[in-house]
C-alpha positions as CSV (number, residue, x, y, z in Angstrom):
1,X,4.5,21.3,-50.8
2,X,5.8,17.9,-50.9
3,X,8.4,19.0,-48.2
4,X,5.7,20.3,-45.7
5,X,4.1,17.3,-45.9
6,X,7.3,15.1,-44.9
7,X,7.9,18.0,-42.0
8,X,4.3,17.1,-40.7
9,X,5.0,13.5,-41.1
10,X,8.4,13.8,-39.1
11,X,6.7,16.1,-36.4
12,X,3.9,14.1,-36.1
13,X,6.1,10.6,-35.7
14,X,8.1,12.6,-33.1
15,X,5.1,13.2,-31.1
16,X,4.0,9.2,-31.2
17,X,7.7,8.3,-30.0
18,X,7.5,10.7,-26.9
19,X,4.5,9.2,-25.8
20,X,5.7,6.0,-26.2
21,X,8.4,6.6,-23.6
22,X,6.3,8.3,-21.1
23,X,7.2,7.0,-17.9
24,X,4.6,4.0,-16.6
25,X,4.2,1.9,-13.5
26,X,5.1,-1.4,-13.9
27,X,2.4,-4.1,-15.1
28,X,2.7,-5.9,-12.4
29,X,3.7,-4.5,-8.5
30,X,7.2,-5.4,-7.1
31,X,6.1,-7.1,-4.0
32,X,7.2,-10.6,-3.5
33,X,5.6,-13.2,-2.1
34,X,6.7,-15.0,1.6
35,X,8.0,-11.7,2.9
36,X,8.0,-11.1,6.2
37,X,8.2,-8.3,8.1
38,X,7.9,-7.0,11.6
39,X,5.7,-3.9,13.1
40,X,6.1,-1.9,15.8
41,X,2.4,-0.1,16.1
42,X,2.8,1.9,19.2
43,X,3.6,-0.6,21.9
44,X,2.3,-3.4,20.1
45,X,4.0,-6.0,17.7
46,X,2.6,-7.2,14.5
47,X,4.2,-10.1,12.3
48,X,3.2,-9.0,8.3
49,X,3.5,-11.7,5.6
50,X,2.6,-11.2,1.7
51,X,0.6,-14.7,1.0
52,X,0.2,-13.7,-2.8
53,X,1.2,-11.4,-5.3
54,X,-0.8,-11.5,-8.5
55,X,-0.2,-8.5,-10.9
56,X,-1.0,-5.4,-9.5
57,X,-2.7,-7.0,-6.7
58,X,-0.7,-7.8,-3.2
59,X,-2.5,-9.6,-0.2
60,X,-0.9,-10.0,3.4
61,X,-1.4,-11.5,6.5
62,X,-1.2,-9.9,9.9
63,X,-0.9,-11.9,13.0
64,X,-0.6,-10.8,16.5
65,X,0.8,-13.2,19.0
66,X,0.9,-16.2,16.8
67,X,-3.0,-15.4,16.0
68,X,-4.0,-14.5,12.4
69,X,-5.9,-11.1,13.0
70,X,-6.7,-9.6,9.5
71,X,-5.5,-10.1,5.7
72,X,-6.4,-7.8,3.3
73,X,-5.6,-7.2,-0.6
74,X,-4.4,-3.6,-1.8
75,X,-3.7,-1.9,-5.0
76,X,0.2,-1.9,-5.9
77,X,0.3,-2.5,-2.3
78,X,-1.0,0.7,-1.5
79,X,-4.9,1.1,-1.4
80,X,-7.3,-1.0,0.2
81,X,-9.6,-3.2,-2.1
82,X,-10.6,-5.8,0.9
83,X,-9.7,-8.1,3.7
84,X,-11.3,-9.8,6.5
85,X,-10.5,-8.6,10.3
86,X,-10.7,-11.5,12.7
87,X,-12.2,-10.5,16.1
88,X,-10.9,-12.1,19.5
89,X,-13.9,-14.4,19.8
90,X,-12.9,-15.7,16.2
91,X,-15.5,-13.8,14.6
92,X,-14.7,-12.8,10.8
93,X,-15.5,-9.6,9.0
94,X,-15.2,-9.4,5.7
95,X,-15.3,-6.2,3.8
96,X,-14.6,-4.7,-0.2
97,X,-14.2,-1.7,-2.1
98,X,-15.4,-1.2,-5.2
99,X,-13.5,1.4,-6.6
100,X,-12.0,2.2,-10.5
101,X,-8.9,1.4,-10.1
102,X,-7.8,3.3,-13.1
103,X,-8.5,6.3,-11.1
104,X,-5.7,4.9,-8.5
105,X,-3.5,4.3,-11.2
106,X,-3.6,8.0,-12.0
107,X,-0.9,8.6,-9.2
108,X,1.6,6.0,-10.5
109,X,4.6,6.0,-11.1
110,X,5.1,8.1,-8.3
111,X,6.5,11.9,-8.0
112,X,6.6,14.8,-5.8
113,X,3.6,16.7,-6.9
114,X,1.2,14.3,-8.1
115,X,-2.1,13.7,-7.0
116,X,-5.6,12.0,-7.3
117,X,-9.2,11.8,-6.0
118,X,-11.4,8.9,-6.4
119,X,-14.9,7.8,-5.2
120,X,-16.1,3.9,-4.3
121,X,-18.6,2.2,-1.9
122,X,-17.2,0.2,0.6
123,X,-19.4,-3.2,1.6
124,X,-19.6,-5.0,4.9
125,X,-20.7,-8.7,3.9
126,X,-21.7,-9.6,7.6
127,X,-23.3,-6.5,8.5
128,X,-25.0,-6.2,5.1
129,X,-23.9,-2.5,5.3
130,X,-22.5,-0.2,2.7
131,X,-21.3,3.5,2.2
132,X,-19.8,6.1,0.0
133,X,-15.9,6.1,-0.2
134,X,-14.1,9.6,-1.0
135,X,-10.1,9.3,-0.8
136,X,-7.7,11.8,-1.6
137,X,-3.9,11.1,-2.4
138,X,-0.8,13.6,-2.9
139,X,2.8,12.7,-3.1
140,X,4.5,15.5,-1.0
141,X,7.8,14.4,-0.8
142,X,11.1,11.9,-0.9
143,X,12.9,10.8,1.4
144,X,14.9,7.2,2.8
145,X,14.2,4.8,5.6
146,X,16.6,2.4,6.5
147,X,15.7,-1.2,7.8
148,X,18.0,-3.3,9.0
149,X,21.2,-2.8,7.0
150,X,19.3,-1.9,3.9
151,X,17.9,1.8,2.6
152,X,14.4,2.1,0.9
153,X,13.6,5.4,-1.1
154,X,10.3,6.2,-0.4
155,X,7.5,8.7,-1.6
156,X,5.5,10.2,1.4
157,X,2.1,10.7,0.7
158,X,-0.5,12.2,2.5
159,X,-4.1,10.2,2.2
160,X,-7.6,11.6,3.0
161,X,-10.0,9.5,3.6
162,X,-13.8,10.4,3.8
163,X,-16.9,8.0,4.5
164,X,-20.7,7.9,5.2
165,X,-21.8,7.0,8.7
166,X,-25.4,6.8,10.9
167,X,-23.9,9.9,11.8
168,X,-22.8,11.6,9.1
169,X,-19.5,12.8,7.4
170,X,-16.4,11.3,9.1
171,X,-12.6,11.6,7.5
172,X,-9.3,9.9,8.6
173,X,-5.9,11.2,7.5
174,X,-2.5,9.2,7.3
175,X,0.7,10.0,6.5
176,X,2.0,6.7,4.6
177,X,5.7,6.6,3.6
178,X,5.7,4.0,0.3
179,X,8.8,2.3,-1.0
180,X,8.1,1.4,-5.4
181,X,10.6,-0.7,-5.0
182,X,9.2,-3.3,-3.2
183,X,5.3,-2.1,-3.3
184,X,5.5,-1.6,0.8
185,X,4.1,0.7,3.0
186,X,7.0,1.3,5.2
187,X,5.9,3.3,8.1
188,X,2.3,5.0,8.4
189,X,0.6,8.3,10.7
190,X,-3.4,8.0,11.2
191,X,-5.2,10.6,12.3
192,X,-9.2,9.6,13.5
193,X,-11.5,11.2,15.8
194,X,-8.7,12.7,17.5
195,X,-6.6,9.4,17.8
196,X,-3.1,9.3,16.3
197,X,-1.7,6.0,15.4
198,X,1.8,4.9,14.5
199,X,3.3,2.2,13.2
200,X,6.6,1.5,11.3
201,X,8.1,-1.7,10.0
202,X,11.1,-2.6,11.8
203,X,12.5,-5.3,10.1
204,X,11.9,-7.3,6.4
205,X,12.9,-10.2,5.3
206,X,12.4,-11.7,2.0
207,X,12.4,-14.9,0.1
208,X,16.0,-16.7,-0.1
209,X,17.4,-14.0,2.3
210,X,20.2,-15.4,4.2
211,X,19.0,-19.2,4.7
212,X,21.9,-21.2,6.4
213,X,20.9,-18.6,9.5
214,X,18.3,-18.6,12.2
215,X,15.4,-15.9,10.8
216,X,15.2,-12.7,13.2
217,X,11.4,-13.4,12.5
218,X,11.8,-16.5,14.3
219,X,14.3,-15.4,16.7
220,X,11.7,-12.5,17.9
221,X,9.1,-14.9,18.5
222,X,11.0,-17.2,20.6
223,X,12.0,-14.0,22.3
224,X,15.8,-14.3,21.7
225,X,16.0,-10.8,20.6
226,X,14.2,-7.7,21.6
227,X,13.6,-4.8,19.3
């Protein structure tokens, strides 16, 4: 008896230690703060800094032409929480998504197969508006960009998006190619109203990279170097 009882101990502390080492996502996401990066969406180019990293949370900056022209804060870098879009008169929208983010956690740490749905309301603060959320996220496959002289391994994952409108039911899908590594969408496909838009990042630079040189960042601007 006494030997069944030590057998069940044993099994049972076996159990305990596997689910100890289940693989998690980091607590925190892997972005760094005072990247920079360039993107080339369609035949338009977009300057990308990360302003602030704070745990799983990753805000940005987007400027077009030297003009600041939306920031917004995402999940691991990943999903949308909220942001503000600046309009060429200088008016500013701001928007939020409430939505559990436990339910986005779901998906991490990321791997061919896995998948989740979740449900939020989005808000308009100007507007005074607000409607039902619906996204759907599945990892489908693995692959590697390269950028500049480095290689990213990222997960592609394929993003349905589904929202309330004066008119009804409308959906957007995007093909978004994700590197853990550095909590970065690296190149994305959107699909809306039968308008395809594409944009990849075409070069990166990150804090204490290469300092004694010019930046190509700065380089591009002064427009000492095409892409």
């Amino acid at each position: 008896m006494r030997s069944m009882q030590y057998l069940i101990i044993f099994s049972i502390m076996l159990l305990i230690t596997a689910c100890d080492f289940a693989p998690k996502a980091p607590l925190t996401a892997n972005a760094l703060s005072g990247t920079h990066a360039i993107i080339k969406r369609d035949n338009e180019e977009i300057v990308m800094k990360i302003v602030e990293v704070n745990e799983t949370l990753v805000t940005k900056e987007l400027y077009s032409n030297n003009q600041i022209r939306s920031s917004q804060t995402d999940y691991r870098g990943l999903f949308r929480l909220s942001g503000q879009e600046y309009d060429r008169g200088g008016q500013v929208f701001n928007y939020e998504v409430d939505i559990d983010t436990a339910e986005m956690e779901k998906i991490f740490p990321l791997d061919v197969g896995k998948k989740t749905t979740f449900r939020g309301r989005a808000r308009v603060l100007e507007a005074n508006t607000s409607f039902n959320l619906w996204i759907n996220a599945q990892v489908v496959s693995e692959q590697t960009l390269n950028i500049d002289d480095r290689s990213y391994n990222v997960f592609v994952i394929n993003v349905l998006e589904e929202f309330e409108t004066s008119e009804g039911v409308r959906s957007r899908t995007e093909t978004v190619y994700y590197s853990p590594e550095i909590s970065m969408v690296l190149k994305r496909v959107s699909y809306s109203n039968g308008k395809e838009v594409y944009w990849r990042i075409t070069s990166l630079e990150f804090p204490g990279d290469n300092p004694a040189r010019p930046s190509r960042l700065q380089q591009r601007r002064s427009g000492t170097v095409m892409i």
